[in-house]
N, C-alpha and C positions, 0 to 999 in steps of 0.2 A: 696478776700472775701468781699463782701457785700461793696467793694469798697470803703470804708469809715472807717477813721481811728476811732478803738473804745477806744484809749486810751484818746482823748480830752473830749469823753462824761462822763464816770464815771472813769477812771483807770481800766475800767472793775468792775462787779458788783457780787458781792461773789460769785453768783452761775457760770459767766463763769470763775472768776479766780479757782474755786475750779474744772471745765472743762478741764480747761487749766493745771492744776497739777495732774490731775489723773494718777496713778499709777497701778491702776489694773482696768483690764478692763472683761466686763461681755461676756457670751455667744452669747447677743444682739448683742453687739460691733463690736464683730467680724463674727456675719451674717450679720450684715450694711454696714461693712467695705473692706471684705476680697472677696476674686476668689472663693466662694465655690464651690463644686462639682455643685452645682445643678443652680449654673451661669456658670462654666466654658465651658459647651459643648453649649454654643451657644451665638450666636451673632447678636447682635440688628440691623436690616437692617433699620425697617420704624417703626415709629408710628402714629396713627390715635387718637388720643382724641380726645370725645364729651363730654362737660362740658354743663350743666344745672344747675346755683348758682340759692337759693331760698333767695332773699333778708329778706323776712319776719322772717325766722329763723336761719337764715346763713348758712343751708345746702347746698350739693349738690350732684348732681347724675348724672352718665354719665359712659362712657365706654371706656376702649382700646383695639385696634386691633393692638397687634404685629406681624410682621412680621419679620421672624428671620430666618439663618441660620444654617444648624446644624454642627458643628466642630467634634462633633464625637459622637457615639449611646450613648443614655442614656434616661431616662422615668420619672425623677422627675424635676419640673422647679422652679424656684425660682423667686416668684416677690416679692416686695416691695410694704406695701401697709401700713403706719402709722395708728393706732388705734385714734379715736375710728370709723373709717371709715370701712365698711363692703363689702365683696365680696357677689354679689347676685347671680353670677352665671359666670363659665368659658365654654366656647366653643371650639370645634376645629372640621371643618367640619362638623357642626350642631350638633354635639355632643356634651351632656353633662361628662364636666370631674370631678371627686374627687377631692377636694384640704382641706387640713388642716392649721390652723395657729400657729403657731405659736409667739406670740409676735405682730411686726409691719412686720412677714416674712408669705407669703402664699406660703405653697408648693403642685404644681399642679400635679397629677400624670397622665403621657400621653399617657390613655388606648383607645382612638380611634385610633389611627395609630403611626405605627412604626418611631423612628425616624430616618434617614438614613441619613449620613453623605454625606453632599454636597449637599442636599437637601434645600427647601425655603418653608418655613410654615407658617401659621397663627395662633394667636389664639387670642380668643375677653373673655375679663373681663367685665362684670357688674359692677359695686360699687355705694354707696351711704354712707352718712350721713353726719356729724357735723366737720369739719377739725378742724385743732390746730387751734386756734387764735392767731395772732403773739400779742405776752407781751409787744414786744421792735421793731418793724422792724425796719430795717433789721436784726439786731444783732442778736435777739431772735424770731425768723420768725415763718411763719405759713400763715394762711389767714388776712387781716386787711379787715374790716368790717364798714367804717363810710360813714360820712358827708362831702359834701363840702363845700366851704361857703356861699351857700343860702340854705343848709341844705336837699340835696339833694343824695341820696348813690352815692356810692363812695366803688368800691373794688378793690382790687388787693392783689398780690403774692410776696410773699418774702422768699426763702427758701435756700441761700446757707449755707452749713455747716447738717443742718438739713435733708435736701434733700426733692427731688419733690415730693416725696410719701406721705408727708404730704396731700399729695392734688388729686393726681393721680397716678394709680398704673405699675408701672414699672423697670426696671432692674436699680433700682440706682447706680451706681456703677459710677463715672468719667472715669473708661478704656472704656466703651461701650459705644459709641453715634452715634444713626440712623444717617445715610447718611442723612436721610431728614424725614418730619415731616410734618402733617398735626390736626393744632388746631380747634375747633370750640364749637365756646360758645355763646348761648343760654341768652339773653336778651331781659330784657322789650322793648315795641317797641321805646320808647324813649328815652334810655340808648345804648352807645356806647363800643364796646368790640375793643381794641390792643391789637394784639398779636406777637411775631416773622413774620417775614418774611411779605412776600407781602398778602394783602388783595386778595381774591380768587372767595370771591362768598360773599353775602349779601343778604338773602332770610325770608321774613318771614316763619313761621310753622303754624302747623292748627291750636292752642291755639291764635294767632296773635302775637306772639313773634317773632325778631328776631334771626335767626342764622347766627355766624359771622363767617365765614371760611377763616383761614388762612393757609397759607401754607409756610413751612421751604426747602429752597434749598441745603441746606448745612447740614452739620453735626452741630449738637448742644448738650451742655453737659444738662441733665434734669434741674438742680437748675436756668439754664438759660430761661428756658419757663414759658413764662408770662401768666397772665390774667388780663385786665387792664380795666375795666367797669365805666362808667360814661356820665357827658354829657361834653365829648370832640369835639373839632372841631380841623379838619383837617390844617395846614400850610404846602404847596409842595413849594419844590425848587429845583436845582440840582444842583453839584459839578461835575468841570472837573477835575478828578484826571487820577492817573497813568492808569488805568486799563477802562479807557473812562467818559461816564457819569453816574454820581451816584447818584441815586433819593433819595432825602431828604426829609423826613415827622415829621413835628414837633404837635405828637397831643397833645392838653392842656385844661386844662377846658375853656368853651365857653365865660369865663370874664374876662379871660388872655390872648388873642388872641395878642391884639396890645403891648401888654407890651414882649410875645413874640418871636414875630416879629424882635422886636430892640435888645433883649436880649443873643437871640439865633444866632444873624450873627458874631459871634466869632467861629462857628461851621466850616464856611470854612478854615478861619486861622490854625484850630487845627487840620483840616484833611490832609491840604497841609506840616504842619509842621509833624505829623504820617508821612505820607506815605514817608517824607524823612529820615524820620529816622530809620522807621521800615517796611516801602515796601507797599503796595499797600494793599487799605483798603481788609480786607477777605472777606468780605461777599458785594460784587456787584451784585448776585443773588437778595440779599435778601433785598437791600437797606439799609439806614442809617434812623433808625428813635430817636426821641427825644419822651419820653412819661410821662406827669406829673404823679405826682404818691402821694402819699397820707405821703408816708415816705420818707428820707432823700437819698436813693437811692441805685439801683444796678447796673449790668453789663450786664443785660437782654439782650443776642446776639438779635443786628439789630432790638430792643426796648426798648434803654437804662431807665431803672425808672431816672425820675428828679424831685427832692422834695427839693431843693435847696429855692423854695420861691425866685427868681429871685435875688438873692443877687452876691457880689462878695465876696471871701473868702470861706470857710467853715463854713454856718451859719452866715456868715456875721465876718471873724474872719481869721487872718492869723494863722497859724498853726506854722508856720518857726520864727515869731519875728521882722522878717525883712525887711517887707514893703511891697516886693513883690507879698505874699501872698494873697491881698488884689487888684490886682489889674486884676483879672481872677476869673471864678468860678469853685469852686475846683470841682464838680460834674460831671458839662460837658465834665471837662477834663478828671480827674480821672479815671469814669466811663465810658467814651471813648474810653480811654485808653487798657480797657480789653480789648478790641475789638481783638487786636494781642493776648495780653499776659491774658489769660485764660481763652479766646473763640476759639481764633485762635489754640492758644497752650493751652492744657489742660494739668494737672499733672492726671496721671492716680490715685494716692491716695493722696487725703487731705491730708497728711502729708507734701507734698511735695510743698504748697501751696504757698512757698515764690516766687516759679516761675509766680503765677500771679501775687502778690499784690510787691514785693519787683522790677518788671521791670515796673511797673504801676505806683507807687508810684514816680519811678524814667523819668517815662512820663513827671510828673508835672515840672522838672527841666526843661528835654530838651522843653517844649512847651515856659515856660520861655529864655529858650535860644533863641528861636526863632523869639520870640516879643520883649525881652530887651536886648540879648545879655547873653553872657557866664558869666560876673562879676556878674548880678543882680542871675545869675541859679546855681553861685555856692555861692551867699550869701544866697541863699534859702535853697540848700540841707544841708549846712555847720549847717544854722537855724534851721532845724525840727530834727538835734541831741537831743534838750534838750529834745523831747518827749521820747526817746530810756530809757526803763526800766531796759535792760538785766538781767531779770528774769527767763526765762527758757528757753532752746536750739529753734531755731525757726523752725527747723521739727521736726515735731513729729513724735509719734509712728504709725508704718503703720500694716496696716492691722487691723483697728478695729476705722475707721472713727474719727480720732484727730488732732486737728490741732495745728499747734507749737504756740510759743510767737504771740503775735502781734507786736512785733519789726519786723517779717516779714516787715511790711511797712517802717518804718523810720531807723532801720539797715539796715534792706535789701537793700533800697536805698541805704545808704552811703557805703554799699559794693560795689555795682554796681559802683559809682562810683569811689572808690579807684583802683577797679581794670582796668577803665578807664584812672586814671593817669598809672598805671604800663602799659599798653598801648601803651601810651604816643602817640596816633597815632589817630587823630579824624575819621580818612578817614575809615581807618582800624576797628575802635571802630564801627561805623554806618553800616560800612559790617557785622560785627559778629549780629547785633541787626537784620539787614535786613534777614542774612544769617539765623538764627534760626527762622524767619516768611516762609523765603521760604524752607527751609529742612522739618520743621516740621507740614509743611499749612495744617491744618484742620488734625490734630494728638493728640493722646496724649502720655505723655513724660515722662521721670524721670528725676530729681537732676542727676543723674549719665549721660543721653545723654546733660545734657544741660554744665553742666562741661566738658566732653568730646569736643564739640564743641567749646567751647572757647581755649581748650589746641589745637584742630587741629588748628584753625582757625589762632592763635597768637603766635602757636610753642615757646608756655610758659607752664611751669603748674603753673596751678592755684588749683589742690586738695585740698593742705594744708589751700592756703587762704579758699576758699569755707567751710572746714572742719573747719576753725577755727571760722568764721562769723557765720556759720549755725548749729553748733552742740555744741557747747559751750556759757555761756554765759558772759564769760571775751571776753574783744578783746586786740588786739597786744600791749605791754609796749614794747616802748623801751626807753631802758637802757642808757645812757652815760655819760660823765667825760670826764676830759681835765686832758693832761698831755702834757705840752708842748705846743709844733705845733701840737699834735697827738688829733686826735679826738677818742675815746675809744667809743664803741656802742656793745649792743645785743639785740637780742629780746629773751623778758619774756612770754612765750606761753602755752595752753593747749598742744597742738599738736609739738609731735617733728620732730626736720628738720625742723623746723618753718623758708623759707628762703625768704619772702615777701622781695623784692629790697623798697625803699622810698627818697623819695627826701628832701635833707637837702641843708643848706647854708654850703659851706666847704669855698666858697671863695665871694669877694664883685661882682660878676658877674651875682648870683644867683643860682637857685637850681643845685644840683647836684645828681645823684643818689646815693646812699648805698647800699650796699646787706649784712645787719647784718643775722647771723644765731643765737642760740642758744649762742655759746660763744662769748667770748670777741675777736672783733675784733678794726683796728685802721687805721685812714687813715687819712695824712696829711693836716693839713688844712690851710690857707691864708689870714684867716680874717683881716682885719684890728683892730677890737673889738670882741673879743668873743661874747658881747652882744647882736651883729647882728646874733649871731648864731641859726637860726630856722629850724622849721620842716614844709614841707610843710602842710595848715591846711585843705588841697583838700585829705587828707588822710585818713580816719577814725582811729584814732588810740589813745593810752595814751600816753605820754612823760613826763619821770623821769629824773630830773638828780641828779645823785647820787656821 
């Protein structure tokens, strides 16, 4: 989510911690959230959006043409279309259709033709008006509306969690994402529009505005389609990676150019270092671009937002404590980073969200790995514990648009990596990471396939751990005492059969493993001093001795 940890900027700010604990959820919730009927018989092939922003008022008006197939008969559809934004008219085959609203949901009734299963159709929405204005981007998203700094507009889009509909009207839902996509958005003739994918066309209109036409090759989740308006100037360059050559566009406001220039050639590094880690960048259709952005940043597929302000750290700030953090920009990486894990791989419900930010979050190690070595990547990961709240389960409730903890980021990471040590196999570790880009390339997924995949991959289960990290919010105590030579251990757990294996000191040699369960278990140990007796700290876990 929004790629950027919200727990550095406020602890979370009453209204989303009071988001984050909700317990009963409205009728809204679950028409935002859920497969209703009137989503489930049909599927998103293409989308065509025309955007028209009116700077002077911050409205905007424009239209979409879905093209959709049908899964099985049925006559009512469902789009998404956030208030206070208006439908001015639906089509289908030049005909005018009925549709009522409900809420932020329009339901369209499809009385020009029948719909027939297996069938490819169209239908074109009108809309206009006044979009949410984002409060907070990213966090609290919507449209952002300013200045640059010679005081010049300046807009763009931020909407995950919220969803696209704030802005244009379509099948929000994470399970449904077009095979491919075509943006175009309507600007002064002076003002410059990035959107997804490759630049397509650049045509003035009879007003003397330009239209900016992009086009998307690939499958893209909505919260991911941008609109990125200003006076940008273009930087091209290209990467040889796995999959050939990959054209790189870094667009920036036109008085950042040379600053960067020098700032942004970290970007080869962190693609060479992905693609060994997690497989061959997704999107080579659609190129790799960088695009400044007004807010602190997102994960905008193949138009990462960067609001970084040229700095290293987070804001200029290491997040971990450790030194490390400071010496890369957490943004480029970060937000990079989704590029696999929650563009690549999407979770089909927000609830399941830690599959983006908890393998993304865990990017920022291995990119460390990669420049300073394993010591400096796992003094980092071990570092951004202190932020870990364990406040509430970090998936949420599904089917009704909710998203778990924000410990998603920095639990999640230090889960990813615990279960790297039980691993204990880097070779093997890097195939599982690559294997779930290439099983799941341009998909979306559940908690339960991506669990699944690590128990085939590593002919381990990892349920329990999974269950205990992600659904609870204690993590593993273990328990032990000395009696003797005897080392005495269990683990104290939500989850029972709780049998995580961990690496302790039993002898002066170094670690060794355990496999404590629930009871008391004991195993002979060698130490010279008990006092050397440790727990590996590459673990996420508590240690009592009692």
């Amino acid at each position: 989510m929004r790629g950027i940890p919200m727990l550095l900027l406020v602890l979370l700010t009453a209204l989303s911690a009071g988001a984050q604990h909700q317990t009963t959820f409205t009728r809204a919730d679950t028409l935002r959230g859920s497969i209703t009927r009137e989503r489930a018989w049909w599927d998103v092939k293409s989308y065509n959006l025309q955007v028209k922003p009116n700077l002077s008022d911050s409205s905007i008006a424009g239209s979409n043409t879905i093209t959709y197939k049908v899964l099985k008969m049925d006559s009512i559809m469902q789009i998404d279309l956030q208030e206070p934004l208006s439908v001015d008219s639906v089509l289908q085959d030049k005909q005018s259709l009925p549709f009522k609203r409900e809420g932020n949901v329009v339901l369209i009734d499809l009385v020009a033709k029948k719909q027939v299963k297996g069938k490819t159709n169209k239908i074109y929405i009108a809309y206009h008006g006044k979009p949410r204005v984002a409060k907070n981007a990213p966090w609290d998203g919507g449209l952002i509306w300013t200045k640059d700094k010679q005081n010049r507009p300046w807009v763009s889009t931020a909407c995950q969690g919220l969803g696209a509909s704030v802005w244009w009207p379509n099948k929000d839902h994470q399970s449904d994402e077009p095979d491919n996509m075509t943006i175009s958005v309507t600007t002064p003739p002076d003002l410059v529009n990035v959107s997804n994918g490759r630049l397509k066309k650049k045509a003035p209109d009879r007003d003397g505005n330009i239209v900016w036409t992009w086009y998307v090759a690939n499958p893209i989740n909505n919260y991911d389609v941008a609109m990125n308006i200003g006076h940008y100037t273009e930087i091209k360059d290209t990467y040889s990676g796995e999959a050939g050559k990959l054209d790189l566009g870094y667009w920036v406001m036109d008085y950042n150019v040379d600053t960067a220039k020098t700032h942004f050639e970290v970007v080869k590094d962190m693609l060479k270092c992905f693609e060994f880690w997690f497989g061959k960048y997704p999107f080579y259709k659609d190129s790799y671009k960088l695009v400044e952005s007004p807010h602190l940043g997102m994960e905008h597929q193949s138009a990462v937002a960067y609001g970084n302000k040229f700095q290293m750290g987070y804001k200029g700030t290491d997040l971990s404590g450790s030194g490390w953090g400071l010496k890369w920009d957490f943004i480029i990486i970060h937000e990079s980073g989704h590029e696999w894990f929650g563009n690549n791989i999407t979770t089909k419900d927000i609830a399941d969200m830690w599959v983006h930010e908890s393998f993304t979050n865990y990017s920022e190690t291995l990119f460390i790995q990669c420049q300073f070595g394993k010591e400096a990547a796992f003094n980092y990961i071990t570092g951004i514990r202190k932020n870990i709240r364990n406040d509430i389960p970090i998936i949420g409730a599904y089917g009704v648009n909710n998203e778990g903890s924000g410990d998603m980021y920095y639990k999640g990471a230090n889960m990813i990596h615990t279960i790297r040590q039980i691993v204990n196999n880097d070779d093997m570790f890097r195939e599982i990471l690559r294997g779930l880009n290439k099983t799941f390339y341009h998909q979306t997924v559940t908690t339960q396939q991506v669990e699944e995949f690590f128990n085939q991959k590593t002919k381990m289960n990892f349920n329990r751990v999974f269950e205990q990290y992600l659904m609870h919010t204690s993590i593993p105590t273990l328990e032990y005492h000395f009696e003797g030579s005897q080392l005495k251990f269990r683990w104290v757990t939500d989850v029972e059969n709780f049998n995580m294996p961990v690496k302790v000191t039993l002898t002066d040699n170094g670690y060794t493993f355990i496999y404590p369960g629930r009871n008391w278990q004991s195993m002979t140990m060698t130490l010279s001093d008990r006092k050397k007796f440790k727990v590996d700290p590459n673990f996420y876990i508590n240690v009592k001795e009692i």
